[in-house]
N, C-alpha and C positions, 0 to 999 in steps of 0.2 A: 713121337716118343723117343725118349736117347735108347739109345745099343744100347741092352742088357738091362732095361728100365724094367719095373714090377709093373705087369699089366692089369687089367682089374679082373680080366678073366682067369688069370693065374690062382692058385691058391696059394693061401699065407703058409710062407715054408716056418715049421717049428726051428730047424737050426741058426734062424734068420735071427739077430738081435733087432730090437727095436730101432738102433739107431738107422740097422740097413735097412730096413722098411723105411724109414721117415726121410731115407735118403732116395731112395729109389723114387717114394710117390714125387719128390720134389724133383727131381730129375726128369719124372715122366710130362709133369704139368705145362705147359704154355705159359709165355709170358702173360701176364696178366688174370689167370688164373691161380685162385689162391685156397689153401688147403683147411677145411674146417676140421678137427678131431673131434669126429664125434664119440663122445667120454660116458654116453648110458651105459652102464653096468661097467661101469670099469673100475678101480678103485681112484681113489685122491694120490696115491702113490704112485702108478703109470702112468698117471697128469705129470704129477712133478717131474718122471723121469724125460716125457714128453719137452717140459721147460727148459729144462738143461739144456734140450737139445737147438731148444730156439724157436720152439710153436707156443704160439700165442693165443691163438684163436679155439677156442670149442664149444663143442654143440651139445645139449643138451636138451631130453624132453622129458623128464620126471620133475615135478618142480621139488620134493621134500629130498631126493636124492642130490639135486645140483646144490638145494641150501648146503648141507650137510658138508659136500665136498668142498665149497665155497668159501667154509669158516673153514675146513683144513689144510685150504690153501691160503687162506689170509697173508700170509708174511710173500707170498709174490707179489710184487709189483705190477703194473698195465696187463693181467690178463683180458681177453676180449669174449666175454660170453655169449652165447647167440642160445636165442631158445627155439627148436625144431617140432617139436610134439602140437600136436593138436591145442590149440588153449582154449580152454572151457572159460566161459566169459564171470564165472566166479571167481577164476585165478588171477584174473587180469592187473589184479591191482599189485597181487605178490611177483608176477612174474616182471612186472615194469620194474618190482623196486630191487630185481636181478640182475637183470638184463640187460646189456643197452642195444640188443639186437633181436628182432622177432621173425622169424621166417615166415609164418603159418595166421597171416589174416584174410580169413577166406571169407570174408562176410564184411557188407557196409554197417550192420548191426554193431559188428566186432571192432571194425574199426573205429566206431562212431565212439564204445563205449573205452577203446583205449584212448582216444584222443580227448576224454572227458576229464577220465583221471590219473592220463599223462599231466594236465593242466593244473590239476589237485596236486597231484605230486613235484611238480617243476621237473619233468621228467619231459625229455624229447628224444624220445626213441627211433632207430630207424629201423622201418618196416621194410618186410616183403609182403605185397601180395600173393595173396595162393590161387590158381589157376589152374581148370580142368578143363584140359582140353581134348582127352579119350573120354569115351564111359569108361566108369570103372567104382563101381559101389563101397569099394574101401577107402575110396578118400573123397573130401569134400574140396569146395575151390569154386570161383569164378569162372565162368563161362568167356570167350573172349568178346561178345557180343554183351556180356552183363557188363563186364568190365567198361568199354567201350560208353557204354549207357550211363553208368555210375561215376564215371573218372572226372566229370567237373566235379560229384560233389564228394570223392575223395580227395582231390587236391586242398580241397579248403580245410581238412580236417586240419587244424594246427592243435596244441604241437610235434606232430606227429610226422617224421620225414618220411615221406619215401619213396624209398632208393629202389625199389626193382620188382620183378617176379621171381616168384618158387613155384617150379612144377615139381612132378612125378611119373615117371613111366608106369603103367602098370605093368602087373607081375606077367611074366610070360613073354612079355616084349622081344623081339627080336633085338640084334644091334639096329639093323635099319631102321627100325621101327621108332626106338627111343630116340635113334637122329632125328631122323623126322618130327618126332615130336619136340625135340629142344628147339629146332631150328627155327619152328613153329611159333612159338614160345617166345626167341632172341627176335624176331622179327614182330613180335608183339609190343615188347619192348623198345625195343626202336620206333615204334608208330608213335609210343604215348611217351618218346622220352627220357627213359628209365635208364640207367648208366646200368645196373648192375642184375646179374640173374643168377638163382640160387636152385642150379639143377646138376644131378647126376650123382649116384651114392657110388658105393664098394662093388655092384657090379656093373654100373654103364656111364663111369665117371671120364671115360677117354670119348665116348659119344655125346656127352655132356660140352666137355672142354673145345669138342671139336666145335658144336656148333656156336663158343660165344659164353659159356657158362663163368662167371667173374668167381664163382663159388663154388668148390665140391664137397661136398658131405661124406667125409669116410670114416667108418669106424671099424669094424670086422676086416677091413683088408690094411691097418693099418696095426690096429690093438689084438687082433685075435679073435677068439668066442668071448664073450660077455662071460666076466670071471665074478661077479658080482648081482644081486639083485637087489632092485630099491624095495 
């Protein structure tokens, strides 16, 4: 992390302008490590001021809130959307025709019925896998023995790329602990191949980056409190 970088354990200083935030988290990251804004509850306006600054990339898991903000950004050029939320396999078809990035396919189910009507749509999306690899009853995800199991016959799913894993620490995690579990994680990825891994948010995103993380998810240590509800 550079001298004087914002850490993720630090708290977001109100005097701070957004640009010294967007400057510090870039500052603090690793080569190769790239920075997603995650934009729920944010407005379409602290996106825009985000663009100015030169971020491209956000994250999103509301799907009627990212529409909404999507048509008020229209007039930006190459934004890069990723959808982070849970997706309920009825959304699948609205979120493909958002999205070109999925984080959260936690099911062969899921995958099977986005690569159905990615196909319908002429849509080739690039997926993450989602991955459980603590207990932890708030979130769902592949086992790495499921994974392991499944991954001939997720590779065939065309057209559907993909490029990596997304975990989750669960809540209470130590620092060590969430290393340990990314590390876990990166070295999963590596068995099966996967260039890219979609782990670490606003409090364990430097434990994240350490082990290998291509992607960090931050929103509250970047944007603030959620100034908005979908």
């Amino acid at each position: 992390m550079a001298a004087g970088a914002l850490s993720a354990h630090d708290p977001v200083s109100p005097p701070w302008s957004l640009e010294q935030q967007l400057a510090a988290l870039r500052a603090a990251l690793p080569a190769g490590t790239r920075l997603l804004a995650v934009s729920k509850g944010h407005p379409a306006s602290s996106l825009r001021q985000l663009v100015a600054l030169g971020q491209r990339s956000f994250g999103e898991s509301r799907l009627q809130e990212a529409i909404a903000k999507q048509a008020e950004l229209a007039d930006l050029a190459e934004l890069d959307w990723h959808y982070i939320g849970r997706l309920q396999a009825n959304k699948a078809r609205a979120v493909l025709r958002q999205f070109g990035t999925i984080h959260s396919v936690d099911s062969l189910a899921l995958a099977e019925r986005l690569a159905r009507i990615a196909a319908e749509e002429g849509q080739a999306p690039a997926v993450f896998l989602q991955v459980k690899l603590r207990p932890d009853p708030s979130k769902t995800g592949l086992s790495a023995d499921e994974l392991r199991q499944l991954w001939p016959r997720l590779q065939g799913l065309e057209p559907l790329r993909i490029v990596g894993l997304m975990t989750m620490a669960p809540q209470g995690f130590s620092a060590a602990e969430s290393q340990a579990l990314f590390g876990e994680c990166a070295a999963l990825a590596r068995e099966l191949g996967l260039p890219e891994l979609s782990m670490g948010m606003s409090g364990d995103w430097p434990e994240a980056a350490a082990a290998g993380s291509t992607w960090v998810r931050v929103g509250s240590g970047l944007l603030g409190p959620k100034s908005c509800q979908a």
